[in-house]
N, C-alpha and C positions, 0 to 999 in steps of 0.2 A: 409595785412589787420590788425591782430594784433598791429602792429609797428605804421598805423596809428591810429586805437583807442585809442594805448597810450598818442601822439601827442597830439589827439581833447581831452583828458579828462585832457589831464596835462593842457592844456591850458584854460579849462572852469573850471574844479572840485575844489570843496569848501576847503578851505585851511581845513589843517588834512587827508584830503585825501592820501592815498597809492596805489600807483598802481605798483606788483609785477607780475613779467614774468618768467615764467617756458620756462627755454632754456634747451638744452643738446647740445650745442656748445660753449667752449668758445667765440667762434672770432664773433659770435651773442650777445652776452653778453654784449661784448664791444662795439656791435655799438649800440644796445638799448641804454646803461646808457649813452654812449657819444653824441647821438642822442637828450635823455632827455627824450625819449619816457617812461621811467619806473625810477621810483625810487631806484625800488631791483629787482634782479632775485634772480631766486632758478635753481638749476641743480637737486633738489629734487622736485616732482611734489608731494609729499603728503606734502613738508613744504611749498609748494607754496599757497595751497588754505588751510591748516589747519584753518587760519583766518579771511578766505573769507568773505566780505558779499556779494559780487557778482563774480563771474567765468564765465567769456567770453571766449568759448573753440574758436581759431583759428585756426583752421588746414583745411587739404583735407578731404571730407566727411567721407571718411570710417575711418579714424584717430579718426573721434568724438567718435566712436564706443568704439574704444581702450581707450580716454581717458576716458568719465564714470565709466568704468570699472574700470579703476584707482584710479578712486579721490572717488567713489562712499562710501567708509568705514572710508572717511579722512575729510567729507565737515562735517562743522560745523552747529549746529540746525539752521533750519532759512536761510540757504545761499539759494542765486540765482543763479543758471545755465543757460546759453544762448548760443547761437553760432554764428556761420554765416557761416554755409554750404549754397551751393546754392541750396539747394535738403531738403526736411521738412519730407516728410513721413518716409522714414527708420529712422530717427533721433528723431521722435516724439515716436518712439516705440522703439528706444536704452530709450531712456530717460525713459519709464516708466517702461521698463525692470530691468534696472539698479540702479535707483538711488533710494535711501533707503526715504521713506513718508517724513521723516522729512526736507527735503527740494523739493525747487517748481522749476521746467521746465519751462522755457521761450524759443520757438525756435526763431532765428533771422534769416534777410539775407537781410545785404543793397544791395541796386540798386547801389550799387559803385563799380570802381575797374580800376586796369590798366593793358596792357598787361606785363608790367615788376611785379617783384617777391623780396622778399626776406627783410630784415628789410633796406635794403640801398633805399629801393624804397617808403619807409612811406612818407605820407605826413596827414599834421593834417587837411587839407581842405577836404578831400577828400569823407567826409560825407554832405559837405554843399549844403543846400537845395535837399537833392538826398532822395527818396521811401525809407525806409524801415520798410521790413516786417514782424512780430512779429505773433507767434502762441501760445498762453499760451498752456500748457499743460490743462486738464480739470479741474484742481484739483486746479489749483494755485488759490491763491486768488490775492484779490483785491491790497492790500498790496504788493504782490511781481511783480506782474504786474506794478503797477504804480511806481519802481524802476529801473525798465530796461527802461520802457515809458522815466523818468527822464533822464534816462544812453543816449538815442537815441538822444535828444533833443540837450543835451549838448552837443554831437558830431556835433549839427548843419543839422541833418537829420528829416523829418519825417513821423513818426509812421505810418502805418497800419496799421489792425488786418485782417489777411486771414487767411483760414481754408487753410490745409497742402496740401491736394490734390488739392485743386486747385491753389494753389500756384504753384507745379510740374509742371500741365498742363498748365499755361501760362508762366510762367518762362524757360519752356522747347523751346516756341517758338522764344521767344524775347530776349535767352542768349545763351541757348546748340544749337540749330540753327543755331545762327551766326556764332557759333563759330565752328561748325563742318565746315559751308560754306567755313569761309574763309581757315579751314585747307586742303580742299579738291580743291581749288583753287591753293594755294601753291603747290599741293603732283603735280596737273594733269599739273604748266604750268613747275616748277621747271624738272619734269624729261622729260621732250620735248627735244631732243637731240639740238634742238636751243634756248635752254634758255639762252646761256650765253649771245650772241646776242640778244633776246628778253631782257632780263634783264638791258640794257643799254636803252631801250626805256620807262620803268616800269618808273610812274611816280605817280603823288599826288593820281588819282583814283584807282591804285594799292598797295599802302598804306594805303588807306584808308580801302580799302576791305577785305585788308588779315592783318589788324592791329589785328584782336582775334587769329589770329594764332603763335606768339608768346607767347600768355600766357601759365599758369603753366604747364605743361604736366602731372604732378601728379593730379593736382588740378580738369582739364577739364576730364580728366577719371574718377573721382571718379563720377561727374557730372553724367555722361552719364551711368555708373554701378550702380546708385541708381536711376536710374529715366527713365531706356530703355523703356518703354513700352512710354510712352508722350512722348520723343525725337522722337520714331519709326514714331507715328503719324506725327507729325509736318516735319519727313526726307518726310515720303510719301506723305505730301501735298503741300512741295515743290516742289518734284518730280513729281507732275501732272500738276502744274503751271508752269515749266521748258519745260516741254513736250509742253504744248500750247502754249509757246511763241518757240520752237522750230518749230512746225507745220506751224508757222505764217511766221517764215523766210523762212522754205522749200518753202514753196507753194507760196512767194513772195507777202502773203495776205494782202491790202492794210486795212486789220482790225488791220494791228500789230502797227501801229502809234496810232491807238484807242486803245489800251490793255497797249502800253506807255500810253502815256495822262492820263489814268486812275490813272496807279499806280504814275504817280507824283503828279496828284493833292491828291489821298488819302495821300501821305508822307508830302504833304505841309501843309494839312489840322491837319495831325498831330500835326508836328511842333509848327502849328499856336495853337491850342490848348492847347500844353505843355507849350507855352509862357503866355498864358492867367491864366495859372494854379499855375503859379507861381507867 
């Protein structure tokens, strides 16, 4: 995620612009500046944002925790904090926790992402035309708001403003969901003592399905540990709709072709919607 933000800003951002990455690998260092994604790294995280005007924390949720902590006695009057956890409450309150008045809290979290990982998997598109979501802390003003609005834009994405908690609770259905689904797909067909045979049969609709199951493993925990109680929901109202269209095979219910129909036309009607939206 980092790796592409650097991409989308080197590639729109107003000449003068610097964009510096706090690594503590070299062999990431090397593929950022070889990439082009960042102009400078630091392996020092207090020389990284000393002259920040803005700091885009990218990491796994609970990391954001740790880096506030970090930078919070190092960030210069005036700078901008943001992130892009997929999870807003616990992080709207590291932030006011932590970071000292004289700078402003912006929470982020684009609608973007792939299930591969790591600075070799950046791509600078990968914010275009895609949600996202921005939470000012209460305090920010107008000014530092409408600097990350800018920051979003130039990525090629855009802007919402949602409040935290309800960010959690529909974010929880439409990302930690998925992505629990498809990892529990993988865990129930992979230990089948006939998967290796099954597994030659596995085609586009099983790729498709168990595609969030290779994502981050650090990443999609942290997820699900900052936001259990809305994931819980959304597991248990799965798990009541599983159960009905279970019911409907048992009982050979000539309503389960009605219970299909339904849910493809609401996924078309989606669809059809998301096109017109854009």
């Amino acid at each position: 995620m980092g790796g592409s933000i650097g991409l989308a800003l080197k590639q729109s951002s107003q000449p003068g612009c610097e964009i510096v990455a706090y690594v503590r690998r070299p062999e990431v260092a090397s593929a950022a500046l070889s990439l082009e994604a960042v102009d400078k790294v630091e392996t020092n995280l207090k020389d990284a944002v000393k002259e920040a005007e803005i700091v885009v924390i990218a990491t796994p949720v609970l990391t954001v925790k740790e880096i506030l902590s970090q930078i919070a006695g190092h960030l210069p009057r005036g700078c901008v904090v943001t992130d892009t956890a997929s999870t807003k409450l616990d992080v709207m309150q590291w932030a006011e926790d932590l970071l000292p008045p004289t700078v402003n809290f912006i929470g982020g979290h684009p609608m973007a992402g792939k299930e591969t990982h790591g600075i070799q998997a950046a791509e600078a598109r990968l914010f275009q035309g895609c949600i996202y979501c921005l939470t000012p802390a209460k305090k920010a003003p107008t000014q530092a708001i409408d600097k990350v609005v800018n920051m979003v834009e130039q990525l090629g994405a855009t802007p919402l403003f949602i409040d935290a908690q309800e960010h959690d609770y529909l974010v929880a259905g439409i990302t930690s969901l998925p992505m629990l689904l498809s990892a529990a797909l993988v865990s129930a067909t992979t230990k089948e003592p006939s998967w290796d045979k099954m597994s030659k049969l596995a085609a586009s609709g099983s790729r498709d399905v168990t595609r969030l199951a290779s994502g981050n493993p650090e990443v999609n925990a942290h997820i699900c540990l900052t936001n259990a109680a809305a994931i819980l929901h959304w597991v248990d109202r799965f798990g009541s709709e599983l159960e009905t269209y279970r019911r409907l095979v048992t009982m050979g219910d000539k309503h389960l072709e009605e219970a299909l129909a339904e849910a493809s036309k609401a996924r078309k009607e989606w669809l059809s919607r998301t096109q017109q939206e854009k």
